[in-house]
N, C-alpha and C positions, 0 to 999 in steps of 0.2 A: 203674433208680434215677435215672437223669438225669432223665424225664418229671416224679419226683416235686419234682426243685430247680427245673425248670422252670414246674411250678406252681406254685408259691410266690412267684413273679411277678406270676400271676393268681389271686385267688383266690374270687370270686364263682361262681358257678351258671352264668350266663349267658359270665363268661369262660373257665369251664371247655370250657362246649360248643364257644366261637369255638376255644378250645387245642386241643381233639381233632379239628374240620374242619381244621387245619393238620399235622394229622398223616398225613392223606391226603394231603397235600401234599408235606410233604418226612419223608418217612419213617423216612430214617437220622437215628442222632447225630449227626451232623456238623454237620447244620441246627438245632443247637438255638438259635443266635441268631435264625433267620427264624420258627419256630415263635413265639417271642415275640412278635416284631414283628409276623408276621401274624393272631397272636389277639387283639394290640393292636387293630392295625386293623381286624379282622372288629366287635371289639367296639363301635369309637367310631363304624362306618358304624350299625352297627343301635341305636345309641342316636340317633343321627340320625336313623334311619328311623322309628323309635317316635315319640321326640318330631314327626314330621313326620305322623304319621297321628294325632296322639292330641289335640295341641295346634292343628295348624294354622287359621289361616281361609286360604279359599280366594285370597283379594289376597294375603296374606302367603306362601301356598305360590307363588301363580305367581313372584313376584316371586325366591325362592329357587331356584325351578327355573330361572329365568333365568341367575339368578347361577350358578349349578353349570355350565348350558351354556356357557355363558362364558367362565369357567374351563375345559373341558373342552377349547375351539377356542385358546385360548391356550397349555395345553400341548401342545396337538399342534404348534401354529405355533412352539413354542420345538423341541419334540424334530427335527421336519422341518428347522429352522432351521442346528440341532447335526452331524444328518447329512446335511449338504448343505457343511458346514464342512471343506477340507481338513485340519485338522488332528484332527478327530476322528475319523477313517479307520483 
């Protein structure tokens, strides 16, 4: 019965599928917060993804896949930053 309140959250087609790949994920009740959150964000990657193969030109994708690597070297440089920090030990 939990599964069915927790759909109710998401209710499209496409959010459905991203809610049951998180169900492989974390299995129990317990996790029904991260279920959420991770069909959330299964969901807003692959609307990104779509929009990126459907809409892009080619200047405009490089120029976003830049930006994402970018992004990508910058939270590494912050989490490495965090665990190098003695007090987050």
């Amino acid at each position: 019965m939990l599964h069915k309140q927790e759909l109710s959250e998401v209710s499209r087609d496409r959010a459905v599928e991203c809610y049951f790949w998180t169900m492989g994920v974390y299995a129990e009740p317990q996790y029904s917060q991260a279920h959420v959150m991770l069909a959330k964000t299964i969901a807003m990657i692959s609307i990104v993804d779509d929009t990126f193969d459907a809409y892009g030109i080619v200047k405009e994708l490089e120029f976003y896949t830049d930006a994402i690597q970018r992004y990508g070297l910058l939270l590494e440089q912050f989490n490495l930053s965090r665990s190098s920090n003695k007090w987050h030990k």
